[in-house]
ChimeraX commands (.cxc) that place a marker at each C-alpha (Angstrom):
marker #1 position 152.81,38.35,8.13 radius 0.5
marker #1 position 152.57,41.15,5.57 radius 0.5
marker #1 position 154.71,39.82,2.52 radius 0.5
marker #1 position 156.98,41.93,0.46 radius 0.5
marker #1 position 154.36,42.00,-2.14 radius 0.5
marker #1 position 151.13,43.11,-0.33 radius 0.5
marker #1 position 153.62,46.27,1.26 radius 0.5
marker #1 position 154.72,47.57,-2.01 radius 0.5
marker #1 position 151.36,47.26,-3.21 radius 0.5
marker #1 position 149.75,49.12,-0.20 radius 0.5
marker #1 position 152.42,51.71,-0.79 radius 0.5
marker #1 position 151.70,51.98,-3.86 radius 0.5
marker #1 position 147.77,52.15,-3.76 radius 0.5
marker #1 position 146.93,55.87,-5.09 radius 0.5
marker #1 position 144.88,57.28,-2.25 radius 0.5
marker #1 position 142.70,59.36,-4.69 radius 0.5
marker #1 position 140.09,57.56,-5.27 radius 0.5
marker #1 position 139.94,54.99,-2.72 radius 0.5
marker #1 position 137.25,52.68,-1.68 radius 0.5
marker #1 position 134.47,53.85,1.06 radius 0.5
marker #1 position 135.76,51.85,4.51 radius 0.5
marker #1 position 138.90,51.70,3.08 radius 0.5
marker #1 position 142.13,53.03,5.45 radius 0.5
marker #1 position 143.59,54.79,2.32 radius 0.5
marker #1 position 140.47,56.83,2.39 radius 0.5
marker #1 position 140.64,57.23,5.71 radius 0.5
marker #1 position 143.77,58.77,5.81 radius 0.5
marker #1 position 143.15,61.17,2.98 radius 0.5
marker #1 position 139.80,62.28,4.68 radius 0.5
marker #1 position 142.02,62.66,8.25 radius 0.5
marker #1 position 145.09,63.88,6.88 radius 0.5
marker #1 position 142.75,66.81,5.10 radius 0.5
marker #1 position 140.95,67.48,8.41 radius 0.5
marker #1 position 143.88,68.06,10.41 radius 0.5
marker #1 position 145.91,70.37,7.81 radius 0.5
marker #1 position 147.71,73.09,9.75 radius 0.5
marker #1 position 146.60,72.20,13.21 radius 0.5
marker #1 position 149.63,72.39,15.75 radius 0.5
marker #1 position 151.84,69.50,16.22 radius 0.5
marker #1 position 151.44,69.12,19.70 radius 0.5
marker #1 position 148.66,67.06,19.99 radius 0.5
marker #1 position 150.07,64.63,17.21 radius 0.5
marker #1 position 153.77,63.95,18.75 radius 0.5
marker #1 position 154.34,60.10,19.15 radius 0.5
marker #1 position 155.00,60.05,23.42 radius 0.5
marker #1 position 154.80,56.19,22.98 radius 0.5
marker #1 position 154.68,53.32,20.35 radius 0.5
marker #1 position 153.21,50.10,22.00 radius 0.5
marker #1 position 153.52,46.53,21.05 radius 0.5
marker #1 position 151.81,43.96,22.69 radius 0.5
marker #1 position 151.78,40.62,21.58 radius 0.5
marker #1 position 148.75,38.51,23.92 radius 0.5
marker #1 position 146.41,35.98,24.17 radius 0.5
marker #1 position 142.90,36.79,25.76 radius 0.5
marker #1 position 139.48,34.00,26.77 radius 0.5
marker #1 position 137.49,36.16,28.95 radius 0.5
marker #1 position 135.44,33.76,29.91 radius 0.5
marker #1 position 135.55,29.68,29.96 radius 0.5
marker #1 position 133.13,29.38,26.62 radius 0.5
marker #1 position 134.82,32.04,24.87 radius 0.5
marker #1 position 137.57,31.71,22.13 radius 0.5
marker #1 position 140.73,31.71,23.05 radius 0.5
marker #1 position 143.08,34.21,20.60 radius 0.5
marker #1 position 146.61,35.40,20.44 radius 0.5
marker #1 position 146.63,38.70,18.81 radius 0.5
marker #1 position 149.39,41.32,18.24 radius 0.5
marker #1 position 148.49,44.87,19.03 radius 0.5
marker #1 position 149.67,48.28,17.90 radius 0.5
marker #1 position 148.93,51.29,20.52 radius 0.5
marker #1 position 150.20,55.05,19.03 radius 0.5
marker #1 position 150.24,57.01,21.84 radius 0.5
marker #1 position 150.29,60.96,22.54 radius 0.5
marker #1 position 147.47,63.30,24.44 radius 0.5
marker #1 position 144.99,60.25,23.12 radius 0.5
marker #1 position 145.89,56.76,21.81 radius 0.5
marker #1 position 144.87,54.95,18.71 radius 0.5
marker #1 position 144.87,51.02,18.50 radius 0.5
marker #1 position 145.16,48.44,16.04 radius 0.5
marker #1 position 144.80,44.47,16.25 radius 0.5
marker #1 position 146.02,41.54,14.22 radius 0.5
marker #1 position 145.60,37.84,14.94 radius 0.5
marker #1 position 148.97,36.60,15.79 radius 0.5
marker #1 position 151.69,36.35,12.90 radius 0.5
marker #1 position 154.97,37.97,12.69 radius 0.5
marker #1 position 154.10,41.61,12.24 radius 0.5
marker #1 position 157.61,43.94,12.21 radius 0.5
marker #1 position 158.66,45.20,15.60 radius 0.5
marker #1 position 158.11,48.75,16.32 radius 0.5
marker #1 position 160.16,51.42,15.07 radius 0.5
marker #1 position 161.65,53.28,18.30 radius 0.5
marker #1 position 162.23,56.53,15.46 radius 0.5
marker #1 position 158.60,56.96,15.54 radius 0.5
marker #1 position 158.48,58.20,18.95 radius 0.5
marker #1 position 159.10,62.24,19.22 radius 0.5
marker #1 position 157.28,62.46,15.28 radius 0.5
marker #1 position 154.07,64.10,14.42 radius 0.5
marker #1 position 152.14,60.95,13.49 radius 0.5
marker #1 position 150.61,62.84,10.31 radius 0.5
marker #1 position 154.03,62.95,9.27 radius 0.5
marker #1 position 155.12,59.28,9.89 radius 0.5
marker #1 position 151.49,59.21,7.27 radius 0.5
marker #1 position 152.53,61.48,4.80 radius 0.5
marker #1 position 156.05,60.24,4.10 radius 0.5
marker #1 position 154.91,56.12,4.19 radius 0.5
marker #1 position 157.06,55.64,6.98 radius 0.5
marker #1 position 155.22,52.82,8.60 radius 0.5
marker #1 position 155.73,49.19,7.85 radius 0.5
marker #1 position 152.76,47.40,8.19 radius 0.5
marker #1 position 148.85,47.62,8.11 radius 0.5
marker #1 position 148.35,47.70,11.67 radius 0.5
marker #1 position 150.98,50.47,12.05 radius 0.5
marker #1 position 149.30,52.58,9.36 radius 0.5
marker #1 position 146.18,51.76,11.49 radius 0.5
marker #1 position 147.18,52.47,14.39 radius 0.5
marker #1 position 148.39,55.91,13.33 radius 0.5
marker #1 position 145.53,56.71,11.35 radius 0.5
marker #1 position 143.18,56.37,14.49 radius 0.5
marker #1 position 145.47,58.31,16.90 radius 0.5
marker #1 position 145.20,61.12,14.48 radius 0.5
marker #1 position 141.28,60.58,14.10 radius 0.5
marker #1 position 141.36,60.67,17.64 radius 0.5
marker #1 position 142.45,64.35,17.87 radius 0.5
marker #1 position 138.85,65.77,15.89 radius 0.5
marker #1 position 135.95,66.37,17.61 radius 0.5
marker #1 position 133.99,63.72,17.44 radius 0.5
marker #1 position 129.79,63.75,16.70 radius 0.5
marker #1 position 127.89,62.90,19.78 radius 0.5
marker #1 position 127.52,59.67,20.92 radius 0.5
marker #1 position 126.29,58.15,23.31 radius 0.5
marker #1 position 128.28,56.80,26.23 radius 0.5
marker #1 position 127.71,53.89,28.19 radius 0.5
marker #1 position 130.17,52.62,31.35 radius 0.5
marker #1 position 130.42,49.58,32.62 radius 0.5
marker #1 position 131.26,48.51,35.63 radius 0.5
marker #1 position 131.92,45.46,38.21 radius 0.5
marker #1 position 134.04,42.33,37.63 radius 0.5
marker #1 position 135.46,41.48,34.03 radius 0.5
marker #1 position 132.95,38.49,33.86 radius 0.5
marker #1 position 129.64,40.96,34.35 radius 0.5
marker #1 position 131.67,43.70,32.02 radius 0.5
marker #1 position 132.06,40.59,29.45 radius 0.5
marker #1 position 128.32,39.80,29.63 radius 0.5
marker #1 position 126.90,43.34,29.72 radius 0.5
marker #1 position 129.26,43.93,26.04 radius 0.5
marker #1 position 127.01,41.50,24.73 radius 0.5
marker #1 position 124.19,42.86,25.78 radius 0.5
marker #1 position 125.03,46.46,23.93 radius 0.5
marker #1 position 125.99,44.55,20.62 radius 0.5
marker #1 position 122.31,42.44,21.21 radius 0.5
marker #1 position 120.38,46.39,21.69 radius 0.5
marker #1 position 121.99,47.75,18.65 radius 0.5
marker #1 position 120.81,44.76,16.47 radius 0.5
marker #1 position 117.26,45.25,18.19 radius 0.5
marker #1 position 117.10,49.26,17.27 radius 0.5
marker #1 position 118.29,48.33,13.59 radius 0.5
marker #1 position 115.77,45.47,13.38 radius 0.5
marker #1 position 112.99,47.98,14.50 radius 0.5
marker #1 position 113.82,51.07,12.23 radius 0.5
marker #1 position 114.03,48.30,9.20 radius 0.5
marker #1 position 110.66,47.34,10.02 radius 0.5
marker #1 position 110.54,44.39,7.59 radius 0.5
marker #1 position 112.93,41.46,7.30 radius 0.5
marker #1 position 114.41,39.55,4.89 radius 0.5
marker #1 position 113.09,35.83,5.67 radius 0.5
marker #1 position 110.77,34.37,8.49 radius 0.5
marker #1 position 113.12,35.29,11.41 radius 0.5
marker #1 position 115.69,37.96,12.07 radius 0.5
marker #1 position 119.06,36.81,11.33 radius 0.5
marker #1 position 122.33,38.24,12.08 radius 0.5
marker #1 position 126.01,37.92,10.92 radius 0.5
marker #1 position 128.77,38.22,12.89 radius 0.5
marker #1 position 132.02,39.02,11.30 radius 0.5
marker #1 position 134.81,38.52,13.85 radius 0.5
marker #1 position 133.32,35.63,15.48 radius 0.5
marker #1 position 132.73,36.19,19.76 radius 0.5
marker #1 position 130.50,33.60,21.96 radius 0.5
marker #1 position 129.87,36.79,23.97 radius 0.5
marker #1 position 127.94,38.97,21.34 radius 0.5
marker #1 position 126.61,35.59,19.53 radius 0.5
marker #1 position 125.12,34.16,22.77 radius 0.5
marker #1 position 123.50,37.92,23.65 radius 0.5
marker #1 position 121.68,38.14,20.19 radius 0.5
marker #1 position 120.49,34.49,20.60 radius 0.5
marker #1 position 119.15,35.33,24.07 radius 0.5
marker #1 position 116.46,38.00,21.75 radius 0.5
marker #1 position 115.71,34.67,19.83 radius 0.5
marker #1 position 117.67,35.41,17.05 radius 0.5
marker #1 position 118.97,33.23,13.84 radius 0.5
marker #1 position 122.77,33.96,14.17 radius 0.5
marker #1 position 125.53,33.00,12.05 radius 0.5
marker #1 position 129.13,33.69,12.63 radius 0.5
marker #1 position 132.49,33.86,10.06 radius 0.5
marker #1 position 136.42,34.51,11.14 radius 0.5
marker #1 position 139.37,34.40,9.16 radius 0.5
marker #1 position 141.07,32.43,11.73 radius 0.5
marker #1 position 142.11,29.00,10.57 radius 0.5
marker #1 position 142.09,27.50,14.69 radius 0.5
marker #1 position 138.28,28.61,14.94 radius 0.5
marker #1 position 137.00,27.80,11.66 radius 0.5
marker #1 position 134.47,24.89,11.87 radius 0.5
marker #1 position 133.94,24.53,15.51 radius 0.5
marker #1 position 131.04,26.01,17.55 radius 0.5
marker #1 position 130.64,29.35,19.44 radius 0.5
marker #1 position 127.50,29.29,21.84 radius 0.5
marker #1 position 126.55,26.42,19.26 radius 0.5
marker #1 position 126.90,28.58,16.09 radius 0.5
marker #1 position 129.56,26.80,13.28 radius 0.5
marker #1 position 132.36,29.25,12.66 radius 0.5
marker #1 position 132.66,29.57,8.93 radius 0.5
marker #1 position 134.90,30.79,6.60 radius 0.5
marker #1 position 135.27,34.69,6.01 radius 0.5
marker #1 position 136.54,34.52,2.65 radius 0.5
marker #1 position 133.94,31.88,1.41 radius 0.5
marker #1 position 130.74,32.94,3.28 radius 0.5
marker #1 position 130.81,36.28,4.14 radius 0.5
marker #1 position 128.70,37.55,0.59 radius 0.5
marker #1 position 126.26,35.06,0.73 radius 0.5
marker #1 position 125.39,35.52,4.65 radius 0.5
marker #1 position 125.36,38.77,4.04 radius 0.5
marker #1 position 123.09,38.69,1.37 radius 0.5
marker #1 position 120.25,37.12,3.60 radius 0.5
marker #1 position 120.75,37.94,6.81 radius 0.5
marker #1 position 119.17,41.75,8.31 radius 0.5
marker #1 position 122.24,43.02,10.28 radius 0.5
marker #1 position 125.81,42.57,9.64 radius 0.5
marker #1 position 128.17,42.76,12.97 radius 0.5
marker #1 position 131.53,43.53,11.38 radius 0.5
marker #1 position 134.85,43.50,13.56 radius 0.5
marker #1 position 137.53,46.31,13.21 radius 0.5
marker #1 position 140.15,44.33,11.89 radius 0.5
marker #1 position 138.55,44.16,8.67 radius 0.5
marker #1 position 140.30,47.61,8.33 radius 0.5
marker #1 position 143.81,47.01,8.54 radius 0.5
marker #1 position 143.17,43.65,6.62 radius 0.5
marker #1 position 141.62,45.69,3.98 radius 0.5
marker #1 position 138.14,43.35,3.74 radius 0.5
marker #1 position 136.02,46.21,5.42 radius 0.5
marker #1 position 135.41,47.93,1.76 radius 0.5
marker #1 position 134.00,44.94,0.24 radius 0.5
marker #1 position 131.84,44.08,3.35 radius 0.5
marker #1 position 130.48,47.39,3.07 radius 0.5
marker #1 position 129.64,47.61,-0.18 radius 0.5
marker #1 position 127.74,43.82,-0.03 radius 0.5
marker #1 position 125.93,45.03,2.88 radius 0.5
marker #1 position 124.25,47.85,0.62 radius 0.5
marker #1 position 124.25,46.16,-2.28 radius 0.5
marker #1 position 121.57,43.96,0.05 radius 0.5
marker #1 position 120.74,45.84,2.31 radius 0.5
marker #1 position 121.58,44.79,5.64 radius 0.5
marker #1 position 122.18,47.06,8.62 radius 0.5
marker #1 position 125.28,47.42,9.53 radius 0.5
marker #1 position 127.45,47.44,13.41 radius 0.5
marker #1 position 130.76,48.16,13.08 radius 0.5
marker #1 position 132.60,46.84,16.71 radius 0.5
marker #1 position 135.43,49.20,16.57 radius 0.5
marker #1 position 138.17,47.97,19.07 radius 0.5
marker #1 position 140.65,48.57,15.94 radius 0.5
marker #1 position 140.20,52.16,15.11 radius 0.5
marker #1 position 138.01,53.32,17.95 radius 0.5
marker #1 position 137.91,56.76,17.68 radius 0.5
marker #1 position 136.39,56.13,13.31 radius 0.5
marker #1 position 132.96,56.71,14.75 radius 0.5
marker #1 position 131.90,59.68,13.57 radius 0.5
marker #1 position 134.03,58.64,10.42 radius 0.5
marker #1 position 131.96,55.74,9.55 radius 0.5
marker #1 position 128.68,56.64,10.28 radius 0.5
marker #1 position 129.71,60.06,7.74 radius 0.5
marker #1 position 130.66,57.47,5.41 radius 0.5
marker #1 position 127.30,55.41,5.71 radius 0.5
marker #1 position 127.83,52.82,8.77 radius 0.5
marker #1 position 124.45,52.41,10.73 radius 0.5
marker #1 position 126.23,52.24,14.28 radius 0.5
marker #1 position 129.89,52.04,15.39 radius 0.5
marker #1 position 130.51,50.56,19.22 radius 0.5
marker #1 position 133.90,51.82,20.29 radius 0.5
marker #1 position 134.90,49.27,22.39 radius 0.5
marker #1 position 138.26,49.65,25.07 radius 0.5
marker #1 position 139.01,46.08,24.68 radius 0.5
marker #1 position 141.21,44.59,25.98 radius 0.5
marker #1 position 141.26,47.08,28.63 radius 0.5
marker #1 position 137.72,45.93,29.21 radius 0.5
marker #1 position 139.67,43.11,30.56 radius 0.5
marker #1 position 141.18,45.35,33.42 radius 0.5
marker #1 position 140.26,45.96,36.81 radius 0.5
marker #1 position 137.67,49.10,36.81 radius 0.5
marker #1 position 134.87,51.06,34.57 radius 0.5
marker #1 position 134.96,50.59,30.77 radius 0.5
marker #1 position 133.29,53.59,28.91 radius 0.5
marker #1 position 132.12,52.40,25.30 radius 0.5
marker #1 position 130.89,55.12,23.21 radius 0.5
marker #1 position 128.28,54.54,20.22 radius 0.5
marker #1 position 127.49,56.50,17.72 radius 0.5
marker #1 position 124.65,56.07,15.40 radius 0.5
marker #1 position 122.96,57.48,12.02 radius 0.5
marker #1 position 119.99,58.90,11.93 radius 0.5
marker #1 position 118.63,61.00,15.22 radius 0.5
marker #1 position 121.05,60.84,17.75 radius 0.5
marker #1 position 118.41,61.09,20.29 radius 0.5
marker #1 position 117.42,57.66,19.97 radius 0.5
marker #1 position 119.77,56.64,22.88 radius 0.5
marker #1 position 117.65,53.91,24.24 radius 0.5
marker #1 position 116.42,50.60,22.50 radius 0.5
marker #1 position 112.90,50.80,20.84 radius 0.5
marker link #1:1,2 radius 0.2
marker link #1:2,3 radius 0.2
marker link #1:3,4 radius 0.2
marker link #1:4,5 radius 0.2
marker link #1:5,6 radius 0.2
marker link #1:6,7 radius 0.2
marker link #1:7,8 radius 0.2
marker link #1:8,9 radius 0.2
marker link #1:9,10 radius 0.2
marker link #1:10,11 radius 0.2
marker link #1:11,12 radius 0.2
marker link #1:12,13 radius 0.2
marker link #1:13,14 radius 0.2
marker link #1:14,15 radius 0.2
marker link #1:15,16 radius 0.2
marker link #1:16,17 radius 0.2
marker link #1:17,18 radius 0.2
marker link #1:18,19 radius 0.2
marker link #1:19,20 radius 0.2
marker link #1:20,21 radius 0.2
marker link #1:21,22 radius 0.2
marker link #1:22,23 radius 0.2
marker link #1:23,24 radius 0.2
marker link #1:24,25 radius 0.2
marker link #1:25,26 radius 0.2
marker link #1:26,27 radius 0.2
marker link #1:27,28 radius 0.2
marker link #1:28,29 radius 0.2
marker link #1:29,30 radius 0.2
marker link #1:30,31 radius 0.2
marker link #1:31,32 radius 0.2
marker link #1:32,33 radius 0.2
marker link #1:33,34 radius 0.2
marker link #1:34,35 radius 0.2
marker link #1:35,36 radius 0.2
marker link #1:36,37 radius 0.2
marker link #1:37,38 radius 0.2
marker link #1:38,39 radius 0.2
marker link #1:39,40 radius 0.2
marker link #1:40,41 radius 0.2
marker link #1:41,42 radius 0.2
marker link #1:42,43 radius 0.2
marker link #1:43,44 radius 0.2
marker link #1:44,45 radius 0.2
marker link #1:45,46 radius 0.2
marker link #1:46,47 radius 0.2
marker link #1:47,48 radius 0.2
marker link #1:48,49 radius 0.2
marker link #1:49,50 radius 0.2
marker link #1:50,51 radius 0.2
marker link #1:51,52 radius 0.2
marker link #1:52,53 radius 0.2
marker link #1:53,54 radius 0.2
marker link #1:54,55 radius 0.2
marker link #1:55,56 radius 0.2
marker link #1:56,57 radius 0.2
marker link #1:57,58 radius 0.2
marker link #1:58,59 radius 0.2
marker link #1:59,60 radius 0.2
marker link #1:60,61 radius 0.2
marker link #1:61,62 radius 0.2
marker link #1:62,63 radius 0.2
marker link #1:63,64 radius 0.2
marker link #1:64,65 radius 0.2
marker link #1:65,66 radius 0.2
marker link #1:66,67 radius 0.2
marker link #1:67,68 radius 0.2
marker link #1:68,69 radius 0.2
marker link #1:69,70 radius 0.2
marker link #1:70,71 radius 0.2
marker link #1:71,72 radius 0.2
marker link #1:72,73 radius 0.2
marker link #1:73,74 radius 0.2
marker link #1:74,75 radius 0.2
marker link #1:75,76 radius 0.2
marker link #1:76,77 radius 0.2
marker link #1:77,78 radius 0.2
marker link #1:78,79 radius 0.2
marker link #1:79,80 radius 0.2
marker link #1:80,81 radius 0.2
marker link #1:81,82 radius 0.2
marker link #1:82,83 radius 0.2
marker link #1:83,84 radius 0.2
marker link #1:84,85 radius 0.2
marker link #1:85,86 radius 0.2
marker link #1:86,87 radius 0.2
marker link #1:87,88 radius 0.2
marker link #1:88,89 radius 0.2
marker link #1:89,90 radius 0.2
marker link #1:90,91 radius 0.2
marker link #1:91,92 radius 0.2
marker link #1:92,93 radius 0.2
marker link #1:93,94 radius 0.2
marker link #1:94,95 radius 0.2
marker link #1:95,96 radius 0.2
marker link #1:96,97 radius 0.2
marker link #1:97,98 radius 0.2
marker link #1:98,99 radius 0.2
marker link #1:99,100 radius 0.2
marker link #1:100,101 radius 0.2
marker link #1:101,102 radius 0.2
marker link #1:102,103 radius 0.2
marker link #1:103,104 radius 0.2
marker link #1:104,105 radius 0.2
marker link #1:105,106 radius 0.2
marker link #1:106,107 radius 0.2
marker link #1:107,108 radius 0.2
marker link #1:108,109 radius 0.2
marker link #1:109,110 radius 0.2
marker link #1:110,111 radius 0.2
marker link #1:111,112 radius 0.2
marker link #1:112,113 radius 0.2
marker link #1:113,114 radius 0.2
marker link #1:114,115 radius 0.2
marker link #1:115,116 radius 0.2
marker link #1:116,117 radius 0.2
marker link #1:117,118 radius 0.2
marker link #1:118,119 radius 0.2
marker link #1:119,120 radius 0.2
marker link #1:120,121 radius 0.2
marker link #1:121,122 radius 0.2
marker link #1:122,123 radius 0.2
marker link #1:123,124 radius 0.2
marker link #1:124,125 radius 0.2
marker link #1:125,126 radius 0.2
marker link #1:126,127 radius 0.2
marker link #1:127,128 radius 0.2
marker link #1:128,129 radius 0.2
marker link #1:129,130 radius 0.2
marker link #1:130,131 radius 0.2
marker link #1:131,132 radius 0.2
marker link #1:132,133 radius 0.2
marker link #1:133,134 radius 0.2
marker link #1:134,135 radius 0.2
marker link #1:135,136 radius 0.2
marker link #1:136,137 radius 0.2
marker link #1:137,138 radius 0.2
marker link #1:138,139 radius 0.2
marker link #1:139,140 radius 0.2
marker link #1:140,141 radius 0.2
marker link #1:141,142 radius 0.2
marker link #1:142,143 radius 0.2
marker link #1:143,144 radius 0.2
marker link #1:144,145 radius 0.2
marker link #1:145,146 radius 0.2
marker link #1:146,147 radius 0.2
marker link #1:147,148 radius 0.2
marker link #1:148,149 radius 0.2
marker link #1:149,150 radius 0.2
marker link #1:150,151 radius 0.2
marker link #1:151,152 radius 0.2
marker link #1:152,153 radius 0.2
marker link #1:153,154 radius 0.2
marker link #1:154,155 radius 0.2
marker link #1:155,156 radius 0.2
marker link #1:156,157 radius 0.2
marker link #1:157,158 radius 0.2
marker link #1:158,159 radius 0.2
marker link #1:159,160 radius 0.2
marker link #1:160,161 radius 0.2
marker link #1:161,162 radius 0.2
marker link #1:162,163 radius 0.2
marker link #1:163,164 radius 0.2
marker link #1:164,165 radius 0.2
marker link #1:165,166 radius 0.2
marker link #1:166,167 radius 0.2
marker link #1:167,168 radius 0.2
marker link #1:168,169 radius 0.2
marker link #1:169,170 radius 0.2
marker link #1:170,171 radius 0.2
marker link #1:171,172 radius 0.2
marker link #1:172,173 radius 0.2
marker link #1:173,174 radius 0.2
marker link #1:174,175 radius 0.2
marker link #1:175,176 radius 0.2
marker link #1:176,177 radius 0.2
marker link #1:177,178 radius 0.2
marker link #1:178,179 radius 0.2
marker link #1:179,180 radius 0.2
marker link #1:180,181 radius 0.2
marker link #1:181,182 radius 0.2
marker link #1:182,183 radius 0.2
marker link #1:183,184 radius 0.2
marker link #1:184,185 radius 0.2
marker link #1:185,186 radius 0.2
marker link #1:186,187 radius 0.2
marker link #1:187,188 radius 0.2
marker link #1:188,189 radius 0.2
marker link #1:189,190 radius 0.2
marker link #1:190,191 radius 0.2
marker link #1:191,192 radius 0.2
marker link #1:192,193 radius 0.2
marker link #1:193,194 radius 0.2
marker link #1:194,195 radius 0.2
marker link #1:195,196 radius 0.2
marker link #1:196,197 radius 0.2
marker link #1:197,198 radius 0.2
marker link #1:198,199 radius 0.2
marker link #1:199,200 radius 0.2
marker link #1:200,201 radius 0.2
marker link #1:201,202 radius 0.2
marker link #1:202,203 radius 0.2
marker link #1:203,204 radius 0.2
marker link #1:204,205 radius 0.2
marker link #1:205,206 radius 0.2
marker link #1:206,207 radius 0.2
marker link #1:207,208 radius 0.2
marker link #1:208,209 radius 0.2
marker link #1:209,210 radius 0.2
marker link #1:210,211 radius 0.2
marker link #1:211,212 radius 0.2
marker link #1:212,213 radius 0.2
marker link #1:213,214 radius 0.2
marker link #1:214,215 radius 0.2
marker link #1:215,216 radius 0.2
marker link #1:216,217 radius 0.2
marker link #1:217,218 radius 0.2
marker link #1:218,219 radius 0.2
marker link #1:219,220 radius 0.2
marker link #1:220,221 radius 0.2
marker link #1:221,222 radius 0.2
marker link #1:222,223 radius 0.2
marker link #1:223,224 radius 0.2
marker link #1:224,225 radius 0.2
marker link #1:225,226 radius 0.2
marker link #1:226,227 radius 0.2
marker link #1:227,228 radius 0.2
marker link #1:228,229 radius 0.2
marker link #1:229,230 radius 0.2
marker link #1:230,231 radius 0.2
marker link #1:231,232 radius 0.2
marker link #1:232,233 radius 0.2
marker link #1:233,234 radius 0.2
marker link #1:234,235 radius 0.2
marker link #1:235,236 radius 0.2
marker link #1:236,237 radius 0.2
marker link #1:237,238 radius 0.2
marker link #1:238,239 radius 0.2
marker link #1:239,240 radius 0.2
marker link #1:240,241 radius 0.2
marker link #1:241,242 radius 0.2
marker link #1:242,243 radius 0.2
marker link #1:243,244 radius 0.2
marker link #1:244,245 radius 0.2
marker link #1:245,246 radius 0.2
marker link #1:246,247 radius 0.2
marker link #1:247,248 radius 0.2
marker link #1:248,249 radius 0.2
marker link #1:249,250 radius 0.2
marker link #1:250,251 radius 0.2
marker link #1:251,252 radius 0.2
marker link #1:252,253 radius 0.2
marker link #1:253,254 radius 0.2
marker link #1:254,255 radius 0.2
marker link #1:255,256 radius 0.2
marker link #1:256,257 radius 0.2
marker link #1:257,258 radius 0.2
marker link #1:258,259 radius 0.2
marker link #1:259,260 radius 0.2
marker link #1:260,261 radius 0.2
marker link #1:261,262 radius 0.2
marker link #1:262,263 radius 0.2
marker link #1:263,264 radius 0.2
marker link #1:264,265 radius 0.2
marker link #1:265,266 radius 0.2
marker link #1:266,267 radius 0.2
marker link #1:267,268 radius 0.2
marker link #1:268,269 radius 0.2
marker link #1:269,270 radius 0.2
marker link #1:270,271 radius 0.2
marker link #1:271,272 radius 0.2
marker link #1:272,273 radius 0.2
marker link #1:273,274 radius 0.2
marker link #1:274,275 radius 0.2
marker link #1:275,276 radius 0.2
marker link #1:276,277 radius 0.2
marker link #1:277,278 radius 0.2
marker link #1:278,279 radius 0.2
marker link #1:279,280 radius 0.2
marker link #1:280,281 radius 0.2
marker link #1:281,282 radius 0.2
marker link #1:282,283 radius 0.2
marker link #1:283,284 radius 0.2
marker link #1:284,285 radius 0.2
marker link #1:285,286 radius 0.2
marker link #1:286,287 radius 0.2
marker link #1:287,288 radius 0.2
marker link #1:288,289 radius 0.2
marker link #1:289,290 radius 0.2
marker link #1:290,291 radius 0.2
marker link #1:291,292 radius 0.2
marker link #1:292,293 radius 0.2
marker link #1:293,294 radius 0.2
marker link #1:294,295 radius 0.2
marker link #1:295,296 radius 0.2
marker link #1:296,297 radius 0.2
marker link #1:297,298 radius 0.2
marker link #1:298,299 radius 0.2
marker link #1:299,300 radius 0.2
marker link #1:300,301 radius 0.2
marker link #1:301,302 radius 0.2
marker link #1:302,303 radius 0.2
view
């Protein structure tokens, strides 16, 4: 749970100025790019809150998250690992969510998140490209994998050279899923989470380790980076970035948490973003994941 502290402080936090990755900056950048466009398409219809806990498939983790859906002509989402995050305010609905921004209204990261993407979602977005899946929820699980395992194969191929005798490849926001896919290309993987229940047992036979302890010094040797979306609201996504220039690994940021910052963070220096509709990838039905990449975005298919 956010303490008393860390809310004052976020409120606090002078926006000008801001770290790259960082959701203060975000909202200044969004907040400027909307200026003066009409309401309508901003207006709060719903506020979700969904508190649930997802294994997609018997090997996989098994987490309780909380989620945040802001809801008008599109949606913007935001995930925490299970605490006691403040219920949603019911005021919020019928408000322009730049608004709800603007005046600090919110009460938590993952509300601040949750708005900031709803109102991302409303620019046009660069072109990305789209890819829909399709079947049951096992093959949809399996072929995710395989799009996070692609991406890390196109990076590896425009680096050209690597940083030690084998490819190796960090996965912030541990999954067995993605880990298993980039093993199946014969690569070294290594995994970290924040969450105390996985740390120190094995995903598809990788050791979960510690976020806060490891994350520098895996980062620091391994080619690509895989970073989860929740390093936004929990405000580590700033510091990952900046260690994964400072050494030059590649970088895949798996947006389920701000999905529509695509185009945002690949303006801001992000190698590839995978929006991902988890957990509706979890539903009955297609799944469209859209991914947007530096560089040409002709390159649609791997190398």
């Amino acid at each position: 749970m956010e303490s008393k502290v860390d809310r004052a402080r976020l409120k606090s936090n002078s926006i000008i100025g801001a770290a790259p990755f960082s959701l203060e900056a975000a909202e200044k950048w969004v907040l400027e790019k909307t200026e003066g466009l009409p309401p309508e398409p901003f207006r709060l219809t719903s506020y979700w809150h969904i508190d649930f806990v997802r294994q997609p498939a018997p090997q996989e983790r098994k987490t309780r998250y909380t989620m945040r859906m802001a809801q008008s002509e599109n949606y913007g989402l935001a995930f925490a690992l299970h605490g006691n995050p403040s219920k949603p305010d019911a005021d919020f609905v019928g408000k322009d969510a730049r608004q709800i921004l603007k005046k600090r209204l919110w009460r938590d990261f993952i509300d601040r998140t949750a708005l900031v993407d709803l109102v991302m979602g409303n620019l046009s977005q660069t072109a990305g490209e789209k890819v829909t899946l399709e079947g049951t929820v096992r093959s949809k699980y399996l072929e995710r994998g395989r799009i996070f395992a692609d991406e890390s194969e196109r990076l590896l191929r425009r680096k050209g050279k690597i940083k030690g005798s084998e490819p190796h490849i960090v996965v912030v926001g541990a999954t067995a899923g993605i880990i298993n896919a980039l093993q199946t290309l014969g690569y070294n993987v290594s995994a970290t989470d924040l969450s105390a229940a996985i740390l120190g047992k094995r995903l598809s036979g990788v050791k979960i380790l510690d976020a806060t302890k490891y994350n520098e010094r895996l980062m620091a040797k391994a080619d690509v980076a895989i970073i989860t979306g929740m390093t936004l609201p929990n405000q580590t996504l700033p510091v990952i970035m900046k260690h994964a220039q400072q050494y030059k690994t590649s970088t895949v940021i798996w947006a389920i948490t701000g999905r529509n910052f695509g185009s945002y963070y690949v303006e801001q220096g992000a190698d590839c973003v995978i929006s991902d509709p988890s957990p509706f990838l979890l539903l009955p039905g297609p799944a469209s994941f859209v991914i947007h990449r530096s560089g040409n975005p002709a390159l649609t298919k791997p190398f």
